[in-house]
N, C-alpha and C positions, 0 to 999 in steps of 0.2 A: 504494500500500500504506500502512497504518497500521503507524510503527514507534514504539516506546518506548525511549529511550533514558537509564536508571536509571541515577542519576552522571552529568549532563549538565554536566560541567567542558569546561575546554580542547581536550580533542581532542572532546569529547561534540558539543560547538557547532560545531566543525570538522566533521565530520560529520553535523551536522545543516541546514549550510547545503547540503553537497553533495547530503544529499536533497530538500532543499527548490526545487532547481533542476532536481530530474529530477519535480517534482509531486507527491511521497509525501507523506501526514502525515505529521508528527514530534511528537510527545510529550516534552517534556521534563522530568524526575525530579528536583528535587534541592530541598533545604534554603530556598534562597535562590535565588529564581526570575528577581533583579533581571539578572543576567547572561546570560542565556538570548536569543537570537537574534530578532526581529523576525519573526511567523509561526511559530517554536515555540511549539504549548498548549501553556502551562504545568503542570505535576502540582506542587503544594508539596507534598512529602513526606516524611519521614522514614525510609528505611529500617528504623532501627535501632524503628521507634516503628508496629507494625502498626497503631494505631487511625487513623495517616495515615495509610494505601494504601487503605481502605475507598472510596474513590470513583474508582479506576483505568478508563481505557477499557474500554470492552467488547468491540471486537475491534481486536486486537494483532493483525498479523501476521507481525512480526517483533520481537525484543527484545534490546536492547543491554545486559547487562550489566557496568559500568565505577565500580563507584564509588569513591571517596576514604577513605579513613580518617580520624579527627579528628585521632591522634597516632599516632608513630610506635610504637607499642608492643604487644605480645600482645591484650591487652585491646582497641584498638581496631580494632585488623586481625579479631578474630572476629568483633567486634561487626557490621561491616558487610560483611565476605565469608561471613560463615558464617550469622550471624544473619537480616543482610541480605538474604542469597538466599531461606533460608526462608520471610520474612514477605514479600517480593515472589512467589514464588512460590505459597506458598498463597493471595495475594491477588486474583490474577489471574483472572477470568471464563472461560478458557480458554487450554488451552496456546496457546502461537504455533505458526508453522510451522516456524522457525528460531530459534535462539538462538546470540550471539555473544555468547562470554563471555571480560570480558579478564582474562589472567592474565599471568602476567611468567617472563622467561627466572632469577628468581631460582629456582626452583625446581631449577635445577640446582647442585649445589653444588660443584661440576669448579674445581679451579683452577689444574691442573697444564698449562696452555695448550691442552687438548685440545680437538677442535670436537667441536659436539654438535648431535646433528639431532632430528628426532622421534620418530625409536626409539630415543632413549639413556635411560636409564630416572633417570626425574630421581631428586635425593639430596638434599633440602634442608639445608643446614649452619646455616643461620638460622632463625630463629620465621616470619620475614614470606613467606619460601617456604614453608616446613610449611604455615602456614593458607590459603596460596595454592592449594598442592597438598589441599589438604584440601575448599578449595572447589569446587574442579573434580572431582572424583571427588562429594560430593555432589550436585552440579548434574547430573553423568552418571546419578546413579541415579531423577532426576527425570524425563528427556527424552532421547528416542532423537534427534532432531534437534538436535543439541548440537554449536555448533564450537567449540574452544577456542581463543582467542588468545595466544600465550605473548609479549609485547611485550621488546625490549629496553628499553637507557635512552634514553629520549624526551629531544629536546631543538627548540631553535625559541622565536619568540618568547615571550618570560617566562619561558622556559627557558633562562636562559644563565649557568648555575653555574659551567661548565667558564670561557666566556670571562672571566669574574670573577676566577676562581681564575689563570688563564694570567695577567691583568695585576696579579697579585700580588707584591711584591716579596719577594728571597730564595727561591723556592719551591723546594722539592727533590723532586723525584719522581726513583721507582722506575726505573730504566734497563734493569738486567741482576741477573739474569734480566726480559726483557721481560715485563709485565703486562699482558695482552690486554683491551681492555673493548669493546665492542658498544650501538651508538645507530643509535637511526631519525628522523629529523626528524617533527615534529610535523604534518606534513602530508601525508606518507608513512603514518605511522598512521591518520588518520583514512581517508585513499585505501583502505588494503588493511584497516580496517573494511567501507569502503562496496563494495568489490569482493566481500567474504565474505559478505557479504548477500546478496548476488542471483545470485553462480557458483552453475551447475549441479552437482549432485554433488559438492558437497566435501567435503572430507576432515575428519575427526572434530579434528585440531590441524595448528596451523600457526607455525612461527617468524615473528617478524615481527623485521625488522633489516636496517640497508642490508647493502649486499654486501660491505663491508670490513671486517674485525674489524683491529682498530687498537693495536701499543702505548700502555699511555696515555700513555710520555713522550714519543713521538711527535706524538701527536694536540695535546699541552699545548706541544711547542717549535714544532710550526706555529702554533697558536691565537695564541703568545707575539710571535713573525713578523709575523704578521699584522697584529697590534696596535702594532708597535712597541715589542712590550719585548723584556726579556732573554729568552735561553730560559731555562728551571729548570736548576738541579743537576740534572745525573742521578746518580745512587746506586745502587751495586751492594748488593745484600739476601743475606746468605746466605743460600743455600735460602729466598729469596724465594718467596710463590705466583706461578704466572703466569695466572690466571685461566682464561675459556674463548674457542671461538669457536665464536660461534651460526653453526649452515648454513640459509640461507633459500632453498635452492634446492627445498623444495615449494611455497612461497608465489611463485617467480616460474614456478615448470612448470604452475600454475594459471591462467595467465595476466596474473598481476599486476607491472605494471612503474613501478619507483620512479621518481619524479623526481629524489632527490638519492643517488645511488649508495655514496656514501659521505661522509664527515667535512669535505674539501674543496668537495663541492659545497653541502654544508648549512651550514655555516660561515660558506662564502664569500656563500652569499647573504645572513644574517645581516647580517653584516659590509658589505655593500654598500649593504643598505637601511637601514641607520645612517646609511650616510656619504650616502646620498640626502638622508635626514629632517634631518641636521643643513646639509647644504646647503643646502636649502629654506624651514629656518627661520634661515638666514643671510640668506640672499634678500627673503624677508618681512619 
């Protein structure tokens, strides 16, 4: 199959080597082509800038869209979820057969520790949810073959904020009431992209998130463990929020099964292929 994959960042590439291995063209979208994977075409293109997508493949049969914002702000979250879709879309020489479109579990704006599935009727508290939510309802009124991906927080190599922040010294994080937060390793996402592609019959959304929703001071005095530092303060909040918990149990009755289950195993692998690379260049 011929797929395009619009926003070919981090996980974009990660999923494009896993198609690359099963024989599919890959297409690859973005700004700065220099990143882009060994046998991905390249597309240089600009979203935000329709007079680039003028030279798009001709037949798509699947389309990945993922893309990036410039900044973190209103203005550029439209520009390329809202604007973005549009001028890729009407660019396009014809529909595809499929469309996987990523969106983020911000959209739910729950932060009272409640878990929340795919019939919970999202509430964005944020701008970056709104135009997220705004995306996806656009995108639905374009094509009947529309899956939505709703992503939690990604993490994995070049993702490692949390670990950073755990070997911080002093750190005080939220204890009680527990703050629940929800991540999927970076390799997990791009997997249960490349599974959404090609399942029969699927379902119009799907949560994407390992299986454990996690306090986050939790997650920060293991990370802290691990590393050999202090754990954090914990801090009681009055009337602290407690966030949510995503349920991913449509994404694994689909058939789809993570590799890192949860925080300890993504972490932990993390954490090991450090302590390899820096053995190795001990070694050398």
């Amino acid at each position: 199959m011929h797929i395009l994959i619009a926003g070919c960042g981090d996980v974009g590439n990660a999923l494009a080597l896993k198609l690359l291995q099963n024989d599919h063209v890959v297409y690859g979208l973005k700004r700065d082509i220099s990143t882009l994977p060994a046998q991905v075409e390249a597309v240089p293109a600009d979203l935000t800038n329709p007079s680039t997508l003028t030279g798009l493949p001709e037949n798509i049969d699947r389309l990945v869209f993922m893309p990036t914002p410039a900044s973190r702000d209103r203005a550029a979250y439209e520009a390329v979820f809202i604007d973005g879709w549009k001028n890729l879309w009407s660019s396009l020489k014809q529909p595809p057969g499929r469309t996987i479109l990523a969106s983020s579990t911000a959209v739910f704006g729950h932060s009272d520790g409640s878990i929340v599935d795919e019939r919970t009727p999202p509430a964005p508290c944020r701008f970056n949810g709104q135009v997220l939510l705004d995306m996806e309802q656009l995108a639905a009124s374009c094509t009947d073959h529309l899956v939505v991906v709703r992503i939690a927080g990604i993490y994995g190599p070049g993702r490692e904020g949390m670990l950073r922040l755990a070997a911080s010294p002093d750190l005080e994080i939220q204890c009680h009431p527990p703050y629940f937060t929800n991540r999927i390793h970076l390799e997990d996402v791009s997997a249960a992209l490349l599974h959404l592609l090609f399942v029969a019959a699927p379902d119009g959304l799907y949560l994407a998130c390992d299986d454990q929703p996690a306090p986050r001071y939790e997650v920060m005095e293991w990370l802290a463990k691990a590393l050999g530092k202090s754990a954090p303060t914990g801090l009681t909040v009055a009337n602290g929020a407690g966030g949510k918990r995503v349920d991913n149990r449509r994404l694994r009755r689909s058939g789809f099964r993570l590799r890192f289950p949860d925080y300890r195993a993504g972490y932990g692998a993390i954490l090991a292929g450090t302590r390899n690379r820096s053995s190795n260049e001990t070694t050398n």
